[in-house]
Rosetta silent file (secondary structure, phi, psi, omega in degrees, C-alpha in Angstrom):
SEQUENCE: XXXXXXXXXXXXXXXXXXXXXXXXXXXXXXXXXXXXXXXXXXXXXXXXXXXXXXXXXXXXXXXXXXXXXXXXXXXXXXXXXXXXXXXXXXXXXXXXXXXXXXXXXXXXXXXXXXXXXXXXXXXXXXXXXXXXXXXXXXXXXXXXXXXXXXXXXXXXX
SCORE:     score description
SCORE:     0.000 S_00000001
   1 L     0.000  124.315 -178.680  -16.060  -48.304  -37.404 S_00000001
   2 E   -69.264  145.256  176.159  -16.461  -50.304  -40.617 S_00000001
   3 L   -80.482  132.643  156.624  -16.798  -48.182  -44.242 S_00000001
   4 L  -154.475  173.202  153.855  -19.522  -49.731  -46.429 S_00000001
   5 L   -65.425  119.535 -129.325  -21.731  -48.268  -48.722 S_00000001
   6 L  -106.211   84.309 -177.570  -24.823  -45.843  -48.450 S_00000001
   7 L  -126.898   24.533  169.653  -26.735  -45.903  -51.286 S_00000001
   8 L  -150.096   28.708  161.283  -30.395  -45.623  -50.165 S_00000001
   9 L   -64.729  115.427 -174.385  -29.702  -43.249  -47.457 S_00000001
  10 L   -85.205 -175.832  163.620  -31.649  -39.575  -47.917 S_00000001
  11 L   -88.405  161.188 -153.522  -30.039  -36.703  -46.187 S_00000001
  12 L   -90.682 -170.778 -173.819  -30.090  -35.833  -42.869 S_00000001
  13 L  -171.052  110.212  179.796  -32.009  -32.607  -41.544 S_00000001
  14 L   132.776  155.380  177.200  -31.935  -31.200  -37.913 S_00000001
  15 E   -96.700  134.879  176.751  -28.900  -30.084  -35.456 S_00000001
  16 E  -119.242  164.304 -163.743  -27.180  -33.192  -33.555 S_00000001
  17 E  -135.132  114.951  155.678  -25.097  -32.484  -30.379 S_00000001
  18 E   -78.253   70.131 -124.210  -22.244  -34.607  -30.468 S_00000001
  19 E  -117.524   98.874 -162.986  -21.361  -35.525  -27.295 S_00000001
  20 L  -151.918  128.619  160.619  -17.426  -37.915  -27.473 S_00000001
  21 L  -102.373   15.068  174.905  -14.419  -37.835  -25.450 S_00000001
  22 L  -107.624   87.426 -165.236  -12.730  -40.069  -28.125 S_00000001
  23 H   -55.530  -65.260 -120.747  -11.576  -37.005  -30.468 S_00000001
  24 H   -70.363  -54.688 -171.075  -10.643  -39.452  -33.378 S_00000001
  25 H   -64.071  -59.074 -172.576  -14.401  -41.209  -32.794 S_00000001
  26 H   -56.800  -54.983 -178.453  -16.277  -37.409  -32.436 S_00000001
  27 H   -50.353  -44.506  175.131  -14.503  -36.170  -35.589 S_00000001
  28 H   -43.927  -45.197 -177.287  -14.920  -39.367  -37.648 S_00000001
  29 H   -89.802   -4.964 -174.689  -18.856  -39.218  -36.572 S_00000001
  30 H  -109.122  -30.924  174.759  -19.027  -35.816  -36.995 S_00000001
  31 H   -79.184  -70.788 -176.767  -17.857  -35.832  -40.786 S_00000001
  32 H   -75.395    8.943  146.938  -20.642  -38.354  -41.460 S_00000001
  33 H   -65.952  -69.246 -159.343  -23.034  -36.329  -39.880 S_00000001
  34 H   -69.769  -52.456  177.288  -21.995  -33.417  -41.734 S_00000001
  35 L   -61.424  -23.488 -156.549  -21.723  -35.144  -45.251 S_00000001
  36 L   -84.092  -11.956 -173.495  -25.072  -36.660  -44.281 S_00000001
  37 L   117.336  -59.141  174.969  -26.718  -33.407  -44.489 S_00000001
  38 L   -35.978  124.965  162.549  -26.830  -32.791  -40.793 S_00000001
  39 E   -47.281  108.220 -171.925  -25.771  -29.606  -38.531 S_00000001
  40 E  -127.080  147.287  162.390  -23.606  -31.166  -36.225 S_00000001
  41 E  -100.042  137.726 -146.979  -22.289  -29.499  -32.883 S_00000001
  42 E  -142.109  103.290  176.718  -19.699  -30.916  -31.107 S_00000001
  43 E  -129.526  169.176  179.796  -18.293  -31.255  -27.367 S_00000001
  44 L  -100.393    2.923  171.208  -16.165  -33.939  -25.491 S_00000001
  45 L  -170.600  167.843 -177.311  -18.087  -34.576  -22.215 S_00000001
  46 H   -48.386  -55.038  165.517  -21.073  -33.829  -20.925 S_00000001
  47 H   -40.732  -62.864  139.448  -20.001  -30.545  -18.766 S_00000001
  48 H   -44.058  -22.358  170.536  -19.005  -28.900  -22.071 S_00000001
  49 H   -77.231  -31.266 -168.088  -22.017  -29.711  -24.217 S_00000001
  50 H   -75.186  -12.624  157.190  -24.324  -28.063  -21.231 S_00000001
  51 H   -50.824  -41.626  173.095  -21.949  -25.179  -21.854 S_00000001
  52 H   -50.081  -53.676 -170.013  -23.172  -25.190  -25.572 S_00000001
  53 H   -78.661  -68.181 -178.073  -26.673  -24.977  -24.232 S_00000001
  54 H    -5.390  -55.352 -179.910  -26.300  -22.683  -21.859 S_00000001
  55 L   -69.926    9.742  179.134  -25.528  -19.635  -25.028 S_00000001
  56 L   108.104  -10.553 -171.068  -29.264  -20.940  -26.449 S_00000001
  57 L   -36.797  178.158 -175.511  -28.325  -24.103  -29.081 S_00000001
  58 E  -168.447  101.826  167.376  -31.288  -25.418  -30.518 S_00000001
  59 E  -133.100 -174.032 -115.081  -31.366  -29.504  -31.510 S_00000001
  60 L  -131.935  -57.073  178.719  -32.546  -31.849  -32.686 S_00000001
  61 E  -143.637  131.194  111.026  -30.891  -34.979  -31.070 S_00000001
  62 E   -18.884   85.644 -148.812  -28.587  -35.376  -28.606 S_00000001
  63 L  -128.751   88.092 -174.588  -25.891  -38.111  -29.815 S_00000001
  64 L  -102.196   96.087 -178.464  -23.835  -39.544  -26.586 S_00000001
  65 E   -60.802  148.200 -163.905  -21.291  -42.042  -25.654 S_00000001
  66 L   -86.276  -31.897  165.276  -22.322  -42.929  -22.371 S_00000001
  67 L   -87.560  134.026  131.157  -18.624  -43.348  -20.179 S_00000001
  68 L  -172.225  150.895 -179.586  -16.835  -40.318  -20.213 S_00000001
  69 L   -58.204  175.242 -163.310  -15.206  -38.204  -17.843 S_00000001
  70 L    62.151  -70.640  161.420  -16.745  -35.051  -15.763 S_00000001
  71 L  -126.242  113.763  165.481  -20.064  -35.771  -16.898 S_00000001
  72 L   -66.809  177.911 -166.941  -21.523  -39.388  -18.922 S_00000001
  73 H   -94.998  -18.139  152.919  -24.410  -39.265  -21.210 S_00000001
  74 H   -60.393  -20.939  173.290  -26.761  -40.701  -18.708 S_00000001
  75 H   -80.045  -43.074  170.106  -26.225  -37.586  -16.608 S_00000001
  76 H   -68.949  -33.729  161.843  -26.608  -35.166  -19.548 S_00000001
  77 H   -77.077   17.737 -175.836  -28.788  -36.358  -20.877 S_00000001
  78 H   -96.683  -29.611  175.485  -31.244  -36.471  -17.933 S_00000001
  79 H   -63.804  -54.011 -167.173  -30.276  -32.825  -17.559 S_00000001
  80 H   -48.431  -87.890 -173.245  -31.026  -32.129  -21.281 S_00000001
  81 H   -28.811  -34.966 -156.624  -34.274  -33.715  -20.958 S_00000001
  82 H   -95.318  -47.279 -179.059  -35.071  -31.154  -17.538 S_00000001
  83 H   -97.982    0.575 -136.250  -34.867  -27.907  -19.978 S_00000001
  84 H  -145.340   -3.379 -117.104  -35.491  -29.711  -23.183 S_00000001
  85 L   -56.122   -9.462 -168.227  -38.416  -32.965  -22.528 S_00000001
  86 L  -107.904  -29.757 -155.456  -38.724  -33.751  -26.068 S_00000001
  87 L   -62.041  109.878 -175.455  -35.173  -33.610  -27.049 S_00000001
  88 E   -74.419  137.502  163.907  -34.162  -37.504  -28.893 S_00000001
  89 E  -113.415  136.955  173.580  -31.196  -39.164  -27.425 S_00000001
  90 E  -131.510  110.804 -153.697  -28.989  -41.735  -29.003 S_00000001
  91 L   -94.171  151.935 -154.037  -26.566  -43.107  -26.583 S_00000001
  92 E  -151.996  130.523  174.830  -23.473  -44.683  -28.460 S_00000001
  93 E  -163.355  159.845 -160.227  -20.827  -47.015  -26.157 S_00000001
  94 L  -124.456   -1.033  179.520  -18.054  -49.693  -26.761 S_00000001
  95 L   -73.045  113.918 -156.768  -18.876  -50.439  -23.576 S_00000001
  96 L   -76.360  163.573 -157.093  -21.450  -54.103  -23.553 S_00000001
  97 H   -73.684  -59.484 -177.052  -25.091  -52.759  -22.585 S_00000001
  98 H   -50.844   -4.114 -174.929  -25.366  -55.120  -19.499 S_00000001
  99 H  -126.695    0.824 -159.414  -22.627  -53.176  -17.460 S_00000001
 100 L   -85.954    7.569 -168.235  -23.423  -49.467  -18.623 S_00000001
 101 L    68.416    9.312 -164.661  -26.361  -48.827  -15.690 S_00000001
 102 L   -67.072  146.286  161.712  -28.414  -47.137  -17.974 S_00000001
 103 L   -52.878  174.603  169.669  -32.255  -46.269  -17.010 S_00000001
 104 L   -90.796  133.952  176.051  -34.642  -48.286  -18.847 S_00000001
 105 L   -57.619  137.553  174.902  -34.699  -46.235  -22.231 S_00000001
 106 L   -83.396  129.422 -178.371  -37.983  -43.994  -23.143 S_00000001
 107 L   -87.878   15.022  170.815  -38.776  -45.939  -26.399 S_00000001
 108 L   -90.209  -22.494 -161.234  -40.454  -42.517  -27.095 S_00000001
 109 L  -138.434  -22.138 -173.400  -37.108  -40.555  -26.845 S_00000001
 110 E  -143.887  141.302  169.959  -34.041  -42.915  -26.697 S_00000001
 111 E  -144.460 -168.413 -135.333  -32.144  -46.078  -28.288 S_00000001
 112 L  -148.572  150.363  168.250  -28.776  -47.730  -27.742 S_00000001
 113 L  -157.886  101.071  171.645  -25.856  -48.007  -30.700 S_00000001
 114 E   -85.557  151.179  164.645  -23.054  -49.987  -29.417 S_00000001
 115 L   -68.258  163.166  -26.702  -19.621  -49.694  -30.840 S_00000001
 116 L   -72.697  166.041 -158.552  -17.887  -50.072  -33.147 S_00000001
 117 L  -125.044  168.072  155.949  -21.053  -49.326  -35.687 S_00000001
 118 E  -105.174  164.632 -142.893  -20.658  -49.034  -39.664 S_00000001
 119 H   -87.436  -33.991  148.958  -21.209  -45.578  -40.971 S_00000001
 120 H    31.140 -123.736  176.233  -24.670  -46.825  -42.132 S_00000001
 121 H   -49.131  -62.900  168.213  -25.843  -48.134  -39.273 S_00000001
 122 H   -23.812  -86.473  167.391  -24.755  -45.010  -37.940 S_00000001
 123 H   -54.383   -8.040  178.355  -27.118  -42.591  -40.369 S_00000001
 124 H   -87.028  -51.531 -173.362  -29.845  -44.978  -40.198 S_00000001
 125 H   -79.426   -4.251 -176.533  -29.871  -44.889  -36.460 S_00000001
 126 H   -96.730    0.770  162.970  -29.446  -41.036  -36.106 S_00000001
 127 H   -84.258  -52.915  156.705  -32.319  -40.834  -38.341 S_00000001
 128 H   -28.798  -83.029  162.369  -34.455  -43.445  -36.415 S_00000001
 129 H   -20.307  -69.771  155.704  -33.692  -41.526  -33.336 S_00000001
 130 H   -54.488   -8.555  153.104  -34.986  -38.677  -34.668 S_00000001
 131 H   -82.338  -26.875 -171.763  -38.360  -40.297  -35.628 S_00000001
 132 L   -48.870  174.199 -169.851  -39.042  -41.306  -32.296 S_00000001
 133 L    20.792    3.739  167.090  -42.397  -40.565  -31.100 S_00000001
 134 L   -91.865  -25.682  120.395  -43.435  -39.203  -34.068 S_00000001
 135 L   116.550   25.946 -158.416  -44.852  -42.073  -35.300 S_00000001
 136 L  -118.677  148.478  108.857  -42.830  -40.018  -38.858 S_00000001
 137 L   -28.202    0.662 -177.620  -39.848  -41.362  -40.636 S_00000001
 138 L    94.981  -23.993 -176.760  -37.694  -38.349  -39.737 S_00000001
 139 L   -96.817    5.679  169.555  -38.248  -36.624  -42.313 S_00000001
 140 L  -107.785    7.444  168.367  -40.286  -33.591  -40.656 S_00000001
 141 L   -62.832 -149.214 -158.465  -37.229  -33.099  -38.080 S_00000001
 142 L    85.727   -5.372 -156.227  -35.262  -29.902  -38.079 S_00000001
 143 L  -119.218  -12.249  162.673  -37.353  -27.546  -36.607 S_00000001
 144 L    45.764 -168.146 -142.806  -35.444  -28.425  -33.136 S_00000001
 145 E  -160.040  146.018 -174.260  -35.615  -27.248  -29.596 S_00000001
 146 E  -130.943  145.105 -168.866  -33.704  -24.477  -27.957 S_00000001
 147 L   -79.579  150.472 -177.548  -32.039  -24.678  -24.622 S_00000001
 148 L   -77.418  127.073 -157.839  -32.918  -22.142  -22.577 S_00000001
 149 L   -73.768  129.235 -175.716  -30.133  -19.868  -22.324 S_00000001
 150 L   117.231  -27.898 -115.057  -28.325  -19.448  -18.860 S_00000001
 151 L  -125.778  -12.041  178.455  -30.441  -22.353  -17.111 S_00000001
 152 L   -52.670  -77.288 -159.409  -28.031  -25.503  -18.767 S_00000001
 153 L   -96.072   15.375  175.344  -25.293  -25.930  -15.944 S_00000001
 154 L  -112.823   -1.134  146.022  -27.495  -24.178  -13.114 S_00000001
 155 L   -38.731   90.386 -156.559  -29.872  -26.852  -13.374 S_00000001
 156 L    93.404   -9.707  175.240  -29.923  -29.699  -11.488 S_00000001
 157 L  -114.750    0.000    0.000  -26.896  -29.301   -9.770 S_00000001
């Protein structure tokens, strides 16, 4: 991921679910979430983040590379979306677009970020995300959505 310079970025606001099985890539994205303002929560596949919901989290966005083992981010997040319907996804892959299978994206609820991204790009699109369907800039997120507790990995399966 390229470094460049932020300088008309605001701070972020709202819990993101960090969903990476490339620890170098989750931490890295996870720091500039965190400097950014942003709550960030953090698991390495899918199977573990619905563990996360399962105790009750409560976000904001959902922010998923889409290959990874046990569970991808098209499966969690379709699960997310079953206890959660409003809950923004931003699917993140190094993988070219044309080969990942993906549904056609709810432009209400979802975008695309392929790898590698600049750190940016990056806060601009997890901001963006977070605007969807609000027809807002993002800046009234935060107030975030809570999973229902227990109902995460008995869902759906």
């Amino acid at each position: 991921m390229p470094a460049d310079r932020d300088t008309n970025v605001r701070g972020g606001q709202g819990t993101v679910l960090l969903v990476e099985d490339n620890d170098a890539i989750r931490k890295l994205v996870a720091g500039v979430l965190k400097s950014a303002g942003f709550d960030v929560r953090q698991a390495q596949d899918g199977v573990e983040a619905l563990a996360q919901c399962d105790e009750g989290l409560t976000l904001d966005l959902l922010l998923t590379d889409v290959v990874m083992p046990k569970m991808g981010g098209v499966e969690l997040a379709k699960r997310l979306h079953q206890l959660i319907p409003d809950v923004k996804v931003l699917y993140i892959s190094g993988h070219p677009f044309e080969t990942l299978n993906l549904p056609e994206l709810d432009p209400e609820r979802e975008i695309y970020l392929a790898k590698p991204f600049s750190l940016v790009t990056l806060r601009k699109e997890v901001r963006r995300a977070l605007s969807l369907g609000t027809g807002s800039d993002g800046s009234e997120s935060g107030t975030g959505s809570k999973c229902p507790v227990g109902r995460a990995t008995t869902e759906g399966t």
